[in-house]
C-alpha positions in Angstrom: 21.2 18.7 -10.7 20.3 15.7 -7.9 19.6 12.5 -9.5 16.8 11.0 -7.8 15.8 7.4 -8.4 12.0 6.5 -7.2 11.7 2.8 -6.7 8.1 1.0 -7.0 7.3 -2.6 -6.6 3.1 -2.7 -6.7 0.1 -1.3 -8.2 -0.5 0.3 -4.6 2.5 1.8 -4.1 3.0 3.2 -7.0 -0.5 4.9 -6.8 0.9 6.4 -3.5 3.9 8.1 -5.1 2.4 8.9 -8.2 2.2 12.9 -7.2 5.5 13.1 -5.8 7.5 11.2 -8.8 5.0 14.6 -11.0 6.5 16.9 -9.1 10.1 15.1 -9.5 9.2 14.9 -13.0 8.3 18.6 -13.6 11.0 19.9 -11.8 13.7 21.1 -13.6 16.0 20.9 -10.9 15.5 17.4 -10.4 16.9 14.5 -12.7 14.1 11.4 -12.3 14.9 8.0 -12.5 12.5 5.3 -12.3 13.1 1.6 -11.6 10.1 -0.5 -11.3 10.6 -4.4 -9.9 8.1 -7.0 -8.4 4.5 -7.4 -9.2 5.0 -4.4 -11.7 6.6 -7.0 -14.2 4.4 -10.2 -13.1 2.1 -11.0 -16.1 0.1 -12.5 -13.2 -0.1 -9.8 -11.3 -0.9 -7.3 -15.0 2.0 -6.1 -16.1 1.1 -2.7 -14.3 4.5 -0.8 -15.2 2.4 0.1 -18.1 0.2 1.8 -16.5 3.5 3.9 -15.1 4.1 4.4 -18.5 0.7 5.6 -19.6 1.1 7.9 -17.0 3.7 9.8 -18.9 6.7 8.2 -16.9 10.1 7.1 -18.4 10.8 3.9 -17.1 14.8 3.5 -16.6 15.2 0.3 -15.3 13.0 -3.4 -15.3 14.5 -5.5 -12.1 13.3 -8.9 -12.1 13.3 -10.5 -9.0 9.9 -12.2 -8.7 9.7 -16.0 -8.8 6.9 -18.0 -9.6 6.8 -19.6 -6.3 5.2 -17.5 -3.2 6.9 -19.8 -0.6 8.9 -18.9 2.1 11.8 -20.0 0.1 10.7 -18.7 -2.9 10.3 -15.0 -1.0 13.9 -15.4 0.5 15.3 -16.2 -3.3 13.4 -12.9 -4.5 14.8 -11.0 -2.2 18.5 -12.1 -3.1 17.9 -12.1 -6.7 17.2 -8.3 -5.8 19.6 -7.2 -4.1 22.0 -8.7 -6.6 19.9 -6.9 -9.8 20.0 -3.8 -7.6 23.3 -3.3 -7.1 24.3 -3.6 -10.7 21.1 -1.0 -11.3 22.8 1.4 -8.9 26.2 0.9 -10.7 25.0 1.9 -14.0 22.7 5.3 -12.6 24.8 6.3 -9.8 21.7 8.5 -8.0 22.2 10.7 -5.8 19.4 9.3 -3.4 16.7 6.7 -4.0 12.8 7.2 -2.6 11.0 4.3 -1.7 7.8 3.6 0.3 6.1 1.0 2.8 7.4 -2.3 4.1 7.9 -5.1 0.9 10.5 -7.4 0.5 11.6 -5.6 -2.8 12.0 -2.7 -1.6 14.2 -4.6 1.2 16.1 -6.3 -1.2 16.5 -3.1 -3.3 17.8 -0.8 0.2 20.4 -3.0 1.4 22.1 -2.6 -2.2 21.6 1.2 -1.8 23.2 1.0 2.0 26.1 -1.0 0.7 26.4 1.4 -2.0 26.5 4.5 0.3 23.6 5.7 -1.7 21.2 8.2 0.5 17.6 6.3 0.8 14.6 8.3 1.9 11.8 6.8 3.2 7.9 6.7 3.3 5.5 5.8 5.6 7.8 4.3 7.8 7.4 4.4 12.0 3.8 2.5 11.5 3.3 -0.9 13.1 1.7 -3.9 11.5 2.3 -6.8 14.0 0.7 -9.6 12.0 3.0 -9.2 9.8 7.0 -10.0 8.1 6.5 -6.4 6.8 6.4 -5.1 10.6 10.7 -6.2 11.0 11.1 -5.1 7.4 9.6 -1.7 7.8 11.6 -1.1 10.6 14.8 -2.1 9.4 14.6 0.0 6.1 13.9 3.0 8.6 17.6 1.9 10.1 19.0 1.9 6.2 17.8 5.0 5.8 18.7 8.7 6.6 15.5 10.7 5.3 12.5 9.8 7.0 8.5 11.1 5.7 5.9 9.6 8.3 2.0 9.1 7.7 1.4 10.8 11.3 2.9 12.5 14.2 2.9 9.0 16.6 4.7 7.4 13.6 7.7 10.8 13.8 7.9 9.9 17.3 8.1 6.0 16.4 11.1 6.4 14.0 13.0 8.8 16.1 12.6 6.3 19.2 14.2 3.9 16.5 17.2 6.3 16.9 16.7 8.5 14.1 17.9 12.5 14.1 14.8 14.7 14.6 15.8 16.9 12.2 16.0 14.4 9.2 12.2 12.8 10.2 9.3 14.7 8.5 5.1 14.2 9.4 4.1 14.9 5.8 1.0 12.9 6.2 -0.5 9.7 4.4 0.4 9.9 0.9 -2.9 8.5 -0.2 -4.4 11.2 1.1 -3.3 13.2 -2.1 -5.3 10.9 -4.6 -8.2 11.7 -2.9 -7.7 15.5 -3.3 -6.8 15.6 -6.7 -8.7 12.8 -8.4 -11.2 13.8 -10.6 -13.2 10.5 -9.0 -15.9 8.7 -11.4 -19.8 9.2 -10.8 -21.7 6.1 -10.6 -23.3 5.5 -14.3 -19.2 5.9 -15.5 -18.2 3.7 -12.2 -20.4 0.9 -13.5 -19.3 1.3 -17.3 -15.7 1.3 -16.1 -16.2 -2.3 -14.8 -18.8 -3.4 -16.5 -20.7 -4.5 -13.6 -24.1 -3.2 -12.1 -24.2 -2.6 -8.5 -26.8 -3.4 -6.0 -29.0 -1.9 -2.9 -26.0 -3.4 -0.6 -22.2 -3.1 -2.1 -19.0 -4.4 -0.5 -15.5 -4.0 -1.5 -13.3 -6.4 -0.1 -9.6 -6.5 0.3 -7.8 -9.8 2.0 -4.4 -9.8 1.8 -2.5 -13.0 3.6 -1.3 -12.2 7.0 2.2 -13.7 7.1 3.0 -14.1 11.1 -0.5 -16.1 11.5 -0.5 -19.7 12.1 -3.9 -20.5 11.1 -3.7 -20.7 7.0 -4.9 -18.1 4.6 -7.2 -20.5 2.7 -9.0 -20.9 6.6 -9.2 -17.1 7.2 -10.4 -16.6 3.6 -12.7 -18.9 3.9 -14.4 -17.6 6.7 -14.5 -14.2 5.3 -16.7 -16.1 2.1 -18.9 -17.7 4.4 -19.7 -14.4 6.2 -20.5 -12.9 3.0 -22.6 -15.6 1.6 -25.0 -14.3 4.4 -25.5 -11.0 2.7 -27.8 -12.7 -0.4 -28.9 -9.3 -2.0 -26.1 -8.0 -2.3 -22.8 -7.0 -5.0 -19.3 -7.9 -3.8 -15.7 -6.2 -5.7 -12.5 -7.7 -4.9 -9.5 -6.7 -5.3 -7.0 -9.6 -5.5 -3.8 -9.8 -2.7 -0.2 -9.1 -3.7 2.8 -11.6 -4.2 2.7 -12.6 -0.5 3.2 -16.3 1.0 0.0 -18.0 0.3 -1.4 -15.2 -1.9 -1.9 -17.6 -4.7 -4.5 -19.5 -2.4 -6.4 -16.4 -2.0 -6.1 -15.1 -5.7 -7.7 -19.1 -6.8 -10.7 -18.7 -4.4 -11.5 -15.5 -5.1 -11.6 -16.4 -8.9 -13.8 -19.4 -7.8 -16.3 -17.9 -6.0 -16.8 -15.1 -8.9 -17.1 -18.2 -11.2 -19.8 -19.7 -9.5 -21.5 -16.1 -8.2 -20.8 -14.1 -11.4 -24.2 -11.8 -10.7 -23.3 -10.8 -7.4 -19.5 -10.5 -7.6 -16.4 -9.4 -9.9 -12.8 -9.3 -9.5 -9.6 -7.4 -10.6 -5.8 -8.1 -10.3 -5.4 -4.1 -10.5 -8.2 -1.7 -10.3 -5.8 1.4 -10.7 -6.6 4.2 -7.9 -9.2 5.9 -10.2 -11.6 3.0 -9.9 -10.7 2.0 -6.4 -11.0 5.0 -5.1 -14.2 5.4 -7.7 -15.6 2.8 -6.0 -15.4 3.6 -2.5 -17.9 6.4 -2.8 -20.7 3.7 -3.8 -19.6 0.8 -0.9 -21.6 0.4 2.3 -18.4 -1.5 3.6 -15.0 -2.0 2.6 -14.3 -5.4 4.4 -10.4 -7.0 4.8 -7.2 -6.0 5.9 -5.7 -4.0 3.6 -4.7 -0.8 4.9 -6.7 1.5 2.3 -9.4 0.7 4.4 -7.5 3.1 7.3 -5.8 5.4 5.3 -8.0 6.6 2.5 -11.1 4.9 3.2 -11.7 7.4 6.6 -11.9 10.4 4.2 -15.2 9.1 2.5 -16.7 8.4 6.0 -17.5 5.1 4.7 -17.3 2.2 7.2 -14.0 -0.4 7.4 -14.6 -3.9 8.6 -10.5 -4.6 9.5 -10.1 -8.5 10.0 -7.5 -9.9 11.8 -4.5 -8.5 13.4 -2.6 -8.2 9.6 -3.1 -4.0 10.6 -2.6 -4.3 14.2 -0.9 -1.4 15.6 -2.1 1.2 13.2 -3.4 4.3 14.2 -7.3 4.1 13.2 -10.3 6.2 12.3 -13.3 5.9 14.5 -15.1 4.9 11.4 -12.6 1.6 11.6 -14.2 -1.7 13.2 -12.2 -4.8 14.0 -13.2 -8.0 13.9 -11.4 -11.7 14.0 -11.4 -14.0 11.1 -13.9 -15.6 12.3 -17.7 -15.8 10.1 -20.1 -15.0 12.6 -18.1 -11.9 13.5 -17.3 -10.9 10.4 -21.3 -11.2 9.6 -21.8 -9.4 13.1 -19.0 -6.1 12.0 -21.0 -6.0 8.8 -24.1 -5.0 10.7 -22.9 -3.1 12.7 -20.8 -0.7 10.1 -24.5 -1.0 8.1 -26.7 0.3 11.0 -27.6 3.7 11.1 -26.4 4.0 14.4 -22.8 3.7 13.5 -23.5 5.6 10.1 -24.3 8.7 12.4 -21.5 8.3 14.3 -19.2 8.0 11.9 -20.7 10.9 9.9 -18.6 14.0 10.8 -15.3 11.6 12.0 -11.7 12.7 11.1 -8.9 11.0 9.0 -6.3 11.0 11.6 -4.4 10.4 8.8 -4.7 14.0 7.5 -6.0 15.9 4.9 -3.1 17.6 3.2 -1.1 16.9 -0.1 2.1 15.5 0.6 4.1 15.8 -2.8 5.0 19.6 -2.1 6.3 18.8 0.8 8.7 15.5 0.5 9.7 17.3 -3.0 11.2 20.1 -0.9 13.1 18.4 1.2 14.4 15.9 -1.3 15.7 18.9 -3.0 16.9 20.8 -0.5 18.2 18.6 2.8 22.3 18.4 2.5 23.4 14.7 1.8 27.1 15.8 2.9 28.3 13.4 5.5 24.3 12.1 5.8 25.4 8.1 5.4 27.2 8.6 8.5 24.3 8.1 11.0 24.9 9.1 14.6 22.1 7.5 17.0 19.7 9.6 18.4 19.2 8.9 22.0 16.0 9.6 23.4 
């Protein structure tokens, strides 16, 4: 039986292997281990490894590694305070491979203990490019710790094997997120509203800002901006969804909980909206404004506008339905017309996800189960 350890550090993430770690769970061939680390364990950030464990989920190991800080300095301690806690994890479950997703310094710290471990790591979504950002060198180098490879899209294949990856071991399964919207039994408005205990309005945004960590000017300016833009929009309802444990997320996470405080009839906010709600809510938005990148991924499926600010997702493959803009107010106020005019709703009306359609789940499961991990730490590069 292969012992498979799935390794999740955010609300997000986790939402994004939820299906796989089901179909690791249900499968009787499969031994599922679970170690959850980061913002999962932050009372800050809401404890959200209880919602894994709601979910039905065992949870086999707690790794704490996040500090209280969000400095520079406090991200570099994290990150050895993980890979120290990871290798004494890996000691005690021995896996036979570990499955982790996206670009976070956790997950960082938590693969170079696997690689010097000689434990297998398969990776998702990696090959993608998001050049505003710390995660852009970390994504790439947990692609060079790792021997299994499953990609959002055929670029980002082509992307990891330029990185000198073997063909054979790099799988398009498509954008995991992709599989929530399939399969969620998503809420209708009257329950939407209940959930959150909020009434919308004639105009509804959902906004998203996450600090982008290459960027000189500050997140509190950017931010800023963003508010400004919106103040503009008088008659309207405004959800955010508050950043991760990034440098200068704090900042962001205080002015967001300001501005609710003094607009509590036009706006609301959550540290985790789970992605029942989120999704949920995306049905109802005439924008989904930041620079998260849900509002490429999933949000294309609902052919629902994105406002993307900033270069935080520059890079990324994008719907048409996708409009950038700079951190800047008066464009900000300018994308949010534009994505609102009937002229763009048209256009947008019968666009494609490039991100897919499929359910992924079946597909990484298979290989997990199935690829040989004889001789598979000793990586030959691929030349193109």
């Amino acid at each position: 039986m292969r012992k498979i350890c799935v390794i999740t550090g955010t609300r997000a993430e986790y939402g994004l292997l939820y299906w796989t770690m089901k179909a690791l769970q249900n499968d009787s061939e499969v031994q599922l281990s679970i170690c959850v680390t980061g913002m999962h364990l932050s009372p800050e950030f809401g404890l959200t490894y209880k919602k894994i464990i709601e979910d039905g989920f065992h949870i086999d190991e707690k790794v704490e590694t996040l500090l209280s800080s969000d400095t520079s300095v406090g991200i570099a301690k994290s990150i050895g305070l993980g890979v120290i806690s990871f290798s004494e994890v890996f000691d005690r479950l021995s896996p036979d491979l570990i499955v982790v997703l996206g670009d976070r310094f956790e997950i960082f710290a938590a693969c170079s203990a696997a690689m010097i471990s000689k434990i297998p790591i398969a990776h998702c979504h990696g090959g993608e490019a998001t050049e505003g950002l710390i995660d852009e060198a970390i994504r790439h180098s947990i692609t060079k710790m790792s021997q299994i490879h499953f990609t959002s899209t055929e670029d980002y294949r082509s992307r990891v094997i330029q990185l000198g990856e073997q063909p054979v071991n790099v799988f398009n399964v498509g954008a995991l997120g992709i599989e929530n919207v399939n399969k969620l039994d998503l809420l209708n408005k009257d329950e939407f509203e209940k959930s959150i205990g909020f009434t919308l309005k004639k105009v509804n945004f959902l906004v998203t800002f996450h600090p982008v960590t290459l960027d000189h000017s500050s997140a509190e300016m950017q931010f800023n901006e963003l508010l400004l833009a919106l103040d503009k929009f008088e008659n309207s309802s405004i959800i955010f969804t508050k950043p991760n444990a990034d440098t200068e997320g704090r900042i962001i996470i205080q002015m967001i909980d300001d501005y609710v405080s003094k607009k509590p009839d036009k706006s609301i906010s959550f540290t985790s909206m789970g992605q029942l709600r989120y999704l949920s809510a995306i049905q109802f938005m005439d924008v989904v404004i930041g620079n998260s990148s849900s509002g490429l991924i999933e949000v294309p499926s609902f052919k629902k506008p994105t406002l993307n600010i900033g270069d935080r997702q520059q890079g990324r493959v994008k719907a048409i339905s996708v409009i950038d803009c700079n951190a800047d107010k008066i464009e900000i106020e300018d994308g949010i017309h534009l994505a609102m005019s009937s002229e763009f709703k048209e256009k947008i009306r019968d666009s494609e996800n490039p991100y897919g359609e499929r359910n992924s789940s079946d597909e990484i499961v298979k290989v997990l189960k199935t690829i040989s991990l004889d001789n598979i730490i000793k990586k030959k590069f691929y030349n193109l």
